[in-house]
VEXTI-956859 format. One record per residue (C-alpha): x, y, z. Coordinates in pm, whole numbers. Last residue first. Layout:
N
<site><east>X</east><north>Y</north><up>Z</up></site>
...
***
This chain:
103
<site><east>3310</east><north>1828</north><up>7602</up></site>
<site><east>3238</east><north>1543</north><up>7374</up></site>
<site><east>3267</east><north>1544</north><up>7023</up></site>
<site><east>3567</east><north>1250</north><up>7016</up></site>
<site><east>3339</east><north>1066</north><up>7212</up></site>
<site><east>3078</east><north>1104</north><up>6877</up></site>
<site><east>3340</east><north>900</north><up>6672</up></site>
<site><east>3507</east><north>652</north><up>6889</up></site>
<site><east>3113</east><north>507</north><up>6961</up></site>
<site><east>3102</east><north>535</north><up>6586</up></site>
<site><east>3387</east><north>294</north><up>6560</up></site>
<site><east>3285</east><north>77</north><up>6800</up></site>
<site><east>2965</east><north>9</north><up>6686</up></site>
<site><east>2713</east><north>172</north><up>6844</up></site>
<site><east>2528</east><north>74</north><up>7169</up></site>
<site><east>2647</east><north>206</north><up>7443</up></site>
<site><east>2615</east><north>601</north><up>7224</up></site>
<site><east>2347</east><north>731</north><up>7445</up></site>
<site><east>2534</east><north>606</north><up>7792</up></site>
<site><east>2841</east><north>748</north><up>7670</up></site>
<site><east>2682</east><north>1059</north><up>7578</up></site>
<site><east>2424</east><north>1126</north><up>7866</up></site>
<site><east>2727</east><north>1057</north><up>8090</up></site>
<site><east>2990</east><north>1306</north><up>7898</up></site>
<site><east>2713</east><north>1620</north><up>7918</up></site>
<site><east>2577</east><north>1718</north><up>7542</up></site>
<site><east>2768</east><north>2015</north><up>7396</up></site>
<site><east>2993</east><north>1872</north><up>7110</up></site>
<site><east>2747</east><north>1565</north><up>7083</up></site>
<site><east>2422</east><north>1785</north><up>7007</up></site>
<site><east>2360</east><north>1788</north><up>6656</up></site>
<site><east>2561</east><north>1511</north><up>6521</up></site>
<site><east>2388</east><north>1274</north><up>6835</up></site>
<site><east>2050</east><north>1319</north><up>6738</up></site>
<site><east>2096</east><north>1280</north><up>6397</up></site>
<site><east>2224</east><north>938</north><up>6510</up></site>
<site><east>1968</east><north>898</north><up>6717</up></site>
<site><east>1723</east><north>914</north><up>6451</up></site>
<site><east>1901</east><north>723</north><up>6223</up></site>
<site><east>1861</east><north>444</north><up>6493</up></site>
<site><east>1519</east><north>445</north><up>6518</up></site>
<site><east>1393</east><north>147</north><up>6747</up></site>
<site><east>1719</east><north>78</north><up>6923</up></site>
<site><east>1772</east><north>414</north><up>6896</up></site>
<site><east>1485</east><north>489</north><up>7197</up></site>
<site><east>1663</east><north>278</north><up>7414</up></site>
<site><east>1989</east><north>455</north><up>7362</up></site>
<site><east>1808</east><north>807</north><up>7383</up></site>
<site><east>1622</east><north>669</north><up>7735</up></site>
<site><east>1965</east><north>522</north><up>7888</up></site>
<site><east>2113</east><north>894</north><up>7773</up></site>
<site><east>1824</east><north>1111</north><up>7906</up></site>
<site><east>1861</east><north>858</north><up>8267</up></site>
<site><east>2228</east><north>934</north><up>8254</up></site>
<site><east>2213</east><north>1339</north><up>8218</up></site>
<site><east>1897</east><north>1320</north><up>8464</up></site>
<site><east>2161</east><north>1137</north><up>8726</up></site>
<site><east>2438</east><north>1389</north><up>8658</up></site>
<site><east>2256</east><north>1696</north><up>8630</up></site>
<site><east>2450</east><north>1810</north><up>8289</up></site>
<site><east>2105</east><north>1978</north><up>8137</up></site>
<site><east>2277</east><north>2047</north><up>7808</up></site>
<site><east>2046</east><north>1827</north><up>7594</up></site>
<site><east>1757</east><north>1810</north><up>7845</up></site>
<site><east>1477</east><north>2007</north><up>7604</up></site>
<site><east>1627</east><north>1794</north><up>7310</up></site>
<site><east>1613</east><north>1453</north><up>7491</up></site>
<site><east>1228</east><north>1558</north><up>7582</up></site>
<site><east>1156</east><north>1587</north><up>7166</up></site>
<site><east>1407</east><north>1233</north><up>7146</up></site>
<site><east>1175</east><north>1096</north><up>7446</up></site>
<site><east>840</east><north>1228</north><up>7316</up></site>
<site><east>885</east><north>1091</north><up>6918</up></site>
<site><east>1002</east><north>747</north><up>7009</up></site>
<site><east>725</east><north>524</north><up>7052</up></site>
<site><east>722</east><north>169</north><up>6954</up></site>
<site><east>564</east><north>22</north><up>7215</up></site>
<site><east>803</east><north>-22</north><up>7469</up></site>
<site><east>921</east><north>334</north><up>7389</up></site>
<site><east>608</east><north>477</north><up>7504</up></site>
<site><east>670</east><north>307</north><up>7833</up></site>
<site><east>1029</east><north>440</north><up>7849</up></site>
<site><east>928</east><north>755</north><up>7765</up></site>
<site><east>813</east><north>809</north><up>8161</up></site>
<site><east>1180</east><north>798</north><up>8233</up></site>
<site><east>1223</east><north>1143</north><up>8023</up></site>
<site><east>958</east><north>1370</north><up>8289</up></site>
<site><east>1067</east><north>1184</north><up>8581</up></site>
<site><east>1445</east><north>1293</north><up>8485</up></site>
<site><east>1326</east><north>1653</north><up>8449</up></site>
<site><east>1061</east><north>1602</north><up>8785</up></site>
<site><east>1362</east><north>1502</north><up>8996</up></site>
<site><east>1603</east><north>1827</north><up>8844</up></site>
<site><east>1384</east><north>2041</north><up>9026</up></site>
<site><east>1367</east><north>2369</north><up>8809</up></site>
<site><east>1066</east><north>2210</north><up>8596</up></site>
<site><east>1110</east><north>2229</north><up>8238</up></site>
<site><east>1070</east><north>1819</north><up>8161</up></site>
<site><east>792</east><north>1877</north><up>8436</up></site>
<site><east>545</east><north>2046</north><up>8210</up></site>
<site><east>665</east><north>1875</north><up>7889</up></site>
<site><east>591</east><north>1553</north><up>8023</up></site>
<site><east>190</east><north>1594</north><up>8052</up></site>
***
């Protein structure tokens, strides 16, 4: 049911489409918001670009390697706001790390 709308044209039903994760993510979830995060990685629609980051940093507080994989593959390309909002929290370091990726 998100995949549908995660490929819509209208960038509302995209960021519907990853905001849904968070209740999957509540539980324990993570495998639909980092497969959505991967159909959104260079969508750079501001607000879906933040609400695919908020969702990736939510979803690395439960899989953190995850993200991290995440991030190596798609940092160089991925829009500024769906990286600094991905990467909040990371140590510092790392956080200096996949900034130095971004476009």
């Amino acid at each position: 049911m998100l995949y549908g709308p995660a490929r819509s044209p209208l960038p509302q039903e995209r960021r519907i489409a990853i905001f849904c994760t968070l209740h999957l993510l509540r539980q324990g979830q993570v495998e639909d918001t980092f497969a959505l995060a991967e159909i959104l990685a260079g969508d750079d629609h501001l607000m879906l670009a933040s609400t695919t980051g908020g969702m990736l940093r939510e979803a690395g507080k439960t899989d953190r390697a995850r993200l991290l994989d995440y991030l190596d593959r798609n940092a160089a390309t991925a829009p500024r706001v769906l990286l600094r909002a991905a990467i909040e929290h990371l140590e510092p370091e790392q956080r200096r790390h996949y900034l130095a990726f971004g476009r």
